[in-house]
N, C-alpha and C positions, 0 to 999 in steps of 0.2 A: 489815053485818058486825060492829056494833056488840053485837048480840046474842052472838056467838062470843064475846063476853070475860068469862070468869070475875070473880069476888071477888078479892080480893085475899089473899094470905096472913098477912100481919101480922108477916112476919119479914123485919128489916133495914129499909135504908130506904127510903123510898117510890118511890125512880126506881128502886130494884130491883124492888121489887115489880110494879108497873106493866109492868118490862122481862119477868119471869117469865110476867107474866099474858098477852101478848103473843105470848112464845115459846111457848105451849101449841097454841094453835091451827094454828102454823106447824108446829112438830112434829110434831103427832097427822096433819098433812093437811088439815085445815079448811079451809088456806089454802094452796092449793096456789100453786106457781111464778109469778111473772106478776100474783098476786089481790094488788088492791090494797087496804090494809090501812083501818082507820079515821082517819078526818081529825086534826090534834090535837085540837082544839076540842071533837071527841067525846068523845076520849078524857079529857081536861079532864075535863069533863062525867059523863065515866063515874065516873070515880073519886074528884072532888073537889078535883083535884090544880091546882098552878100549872102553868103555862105551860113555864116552864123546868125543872120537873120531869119531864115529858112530854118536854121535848124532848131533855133529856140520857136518858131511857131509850129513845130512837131513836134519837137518837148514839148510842149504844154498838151497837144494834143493826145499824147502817151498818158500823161500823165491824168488827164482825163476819163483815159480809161476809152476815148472813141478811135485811135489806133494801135497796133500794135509791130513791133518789130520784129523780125522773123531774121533768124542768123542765116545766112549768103540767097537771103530769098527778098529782100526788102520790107517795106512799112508797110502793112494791109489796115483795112477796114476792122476793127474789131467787133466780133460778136461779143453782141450783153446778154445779161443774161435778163428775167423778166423782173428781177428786183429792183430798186433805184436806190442811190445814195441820196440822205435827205436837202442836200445841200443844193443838189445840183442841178442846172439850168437844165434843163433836157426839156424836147416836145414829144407829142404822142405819135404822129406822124411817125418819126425815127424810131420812136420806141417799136411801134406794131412791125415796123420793117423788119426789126432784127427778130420779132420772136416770129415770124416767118407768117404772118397774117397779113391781110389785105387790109390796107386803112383807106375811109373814107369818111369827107362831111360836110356840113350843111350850116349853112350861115340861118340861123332861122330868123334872129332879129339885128337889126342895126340901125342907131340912132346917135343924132348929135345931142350930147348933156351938158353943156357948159353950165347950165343954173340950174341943174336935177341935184338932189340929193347923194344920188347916186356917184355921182363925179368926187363927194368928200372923200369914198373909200379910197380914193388914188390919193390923196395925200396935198394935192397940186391948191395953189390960191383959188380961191372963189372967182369965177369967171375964166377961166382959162380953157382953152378949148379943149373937150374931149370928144371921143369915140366909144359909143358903147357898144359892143355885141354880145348875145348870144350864139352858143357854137355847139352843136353836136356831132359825135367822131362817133366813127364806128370802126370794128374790127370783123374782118370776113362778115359783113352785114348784121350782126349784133349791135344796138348801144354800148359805147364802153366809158366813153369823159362827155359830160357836161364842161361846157366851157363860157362863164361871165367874166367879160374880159374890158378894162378902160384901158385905152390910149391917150397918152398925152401929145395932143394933138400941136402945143407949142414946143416941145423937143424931140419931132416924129411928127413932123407937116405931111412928109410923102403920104401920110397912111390916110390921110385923108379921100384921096382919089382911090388910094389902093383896093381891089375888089374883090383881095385874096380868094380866087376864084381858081389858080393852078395850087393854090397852099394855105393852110389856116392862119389865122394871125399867132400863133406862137411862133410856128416855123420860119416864119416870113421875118419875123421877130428876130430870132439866135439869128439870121442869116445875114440881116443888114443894117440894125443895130447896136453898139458899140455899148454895154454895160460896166459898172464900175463895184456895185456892192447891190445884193440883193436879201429878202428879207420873208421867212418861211413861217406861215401858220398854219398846224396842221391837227385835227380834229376828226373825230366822229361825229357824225347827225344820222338822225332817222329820217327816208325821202319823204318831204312834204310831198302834197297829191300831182304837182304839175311836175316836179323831178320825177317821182314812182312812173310817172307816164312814157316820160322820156326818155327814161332810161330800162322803161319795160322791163321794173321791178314792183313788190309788192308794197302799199303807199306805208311809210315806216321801217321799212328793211334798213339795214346799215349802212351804209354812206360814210368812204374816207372823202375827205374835205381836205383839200392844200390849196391854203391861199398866198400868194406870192404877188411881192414887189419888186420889182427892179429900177435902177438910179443909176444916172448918170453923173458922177459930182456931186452928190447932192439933188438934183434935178429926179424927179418921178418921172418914170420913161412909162410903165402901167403894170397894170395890177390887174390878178387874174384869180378866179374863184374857180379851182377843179372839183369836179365830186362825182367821183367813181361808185361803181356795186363794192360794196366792202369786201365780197369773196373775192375779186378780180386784183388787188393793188398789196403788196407790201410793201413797205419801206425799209431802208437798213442805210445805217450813219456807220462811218469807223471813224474813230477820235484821236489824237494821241495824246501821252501823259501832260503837256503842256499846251494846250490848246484852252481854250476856256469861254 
C-alpha cells in the first residue's frame, strides 16, 4: 500500500503534508473501508520524516474519525457511518465509498466569473479570478448532491487547467489543498424547478442546503453550495461543555 502514496506537496508543515498525502488515497477509494493503511516506519521511510511526525499526522487522522486503530492489527481505513458531523470538511466521493455505493459525476457547467455577481459569494475582492461550476454526483446512478461551487483562482491557480475529470472539485479540493478555518451554512429550501430536475425530485420537495467556505489565513480558498433530497442527508454535531 506503500506505493498508493503520492509526493508530498510542499505546502505548510510536514505532519500536514504527510496527513494530506494520506487522505488522497482514502478519498479517491484506493483504500477503501476496512484497508489497512501503511506501517509508520514506511511511512518514515516514505517521506523522510521523524517518527513523531508521522505520528501526529495519524493522530489527527484518528481523531477525525477517517482512521482507526486496531490493537496488534495496526491503523485501517475507518468505516462511517451515513451521518456527518456538522463541522467537518468531508466530500461525497468518500462519503458514497464508505456506505458501500457507487459514486459518480458530471461537470455540467463551468465558467470563468471574475466580474459576475456570483464570485461575491466567495467572499474574494472584486476582480479577482474565479472558477465557477456546476456539479452533479450520483450514488449507484441516482441524483444525490447538487454541487455550486467558486474557486479562488488567485490562492488555487492550478485549478484553473484542472479538468477534475478522474475526481470532483471537492475531492480534488481536501486532497491538495492546505485549509486553515472553514465556515458552515446550513438550511432547508424547497427545489426550485431546475434543482427538482436534477435531482429528479418533486419541484418543491425538501432540500438540505450546506453552504461552505473555506480559508487559508484569511484568504477565500472557495465556497460551495450543497443541496441534497432532504430524505437522503442528516446531520449530527457533538459539542463539549466549553466550546462555544
Amino acid at each position: 500500500m506503500i506505493e498508493d502514496l503520492g509526493d508530498l506537496d510542499g505546502q505548510g508543515p510536514l505532519w500536514q503534508q504527510i496527513r494530506r498525502a494520506l487522505i488522497r488515497p482514502i478519498a479517491d477509494g484506493t483504500w477503501p473501508p476496512d484497508a489497512k493503511i501503511p506501517k509508520e516506519y514506511e511511512i518514515i521511510e516514505r517521506y523522510g520524516a521523524a517518527r513523531m511526525t508521522v505520528h501526529r499526522a495519524l493522530r489527527s487522522l484518528a481523531a477525525e474519525g477517517l482512521v482507526a486503530r486496531r490493537r496488534r492489527f495496526g491503523t485501517v481505513v475507518a468505516a462511517r457511518p451515513p451521518e456527518r458531523p456538522v463541522l467537518e470538511i468531508w466530500d461525497i466521493a468518500a462519503e458514497v465509498a464508505r456506505s458501500g455505493g457507487v459514486h459518480a459525476f458530471e461537470i455540467l457547467e463551468r465558467a470563468r466569473v471574475d466580474d459576475d455577481p456570483r464570485g461575491a459569494a466567495l467572499g474574494a475582492t472584486p476582480g479577482t479570478p474565479i472558477v465557477w461550476l456546476l456539479v452533479r454526483h450520483f450514488c449507484d446512478g441516482e441524483p444525490l448532491q447538487i454541487e455550486e461551487r467558486l474557486i479562488n483562482l488567485a490562492a488555487v491557480p492550478e485549478a484553473e487547467a484542472e479538468p477534475f475529470a478522474d475526481a470532483p472539485p471537492g475531492t480534488w479540493l481536501v486532497a491538495n489543498v492546505p485549509w486553515t478555518e472553514a465556515e458552515h451554512i446550513i438550511s432547508a429550501e424547497g427545489a426550485p424547478p431546475e434543482i427538482s430536475r436534477l435531482l429528479d425530485v418533486t419541484p418543491g420537495a425538501a432540500c438540505l442546503v450546506v453552504e461552505r467556505r473555506t480559508f487559508a489565513d484569511q484568504t477565500p480558498i472557495t465556497r460551495a453550495r450543497l443541496v441534497h433530497p432532504g430524505e437522503k442527508r442528516r446531520l449530527v454535531a457533538r459539542f463539549r461543555p466549553d466550546e462555544t
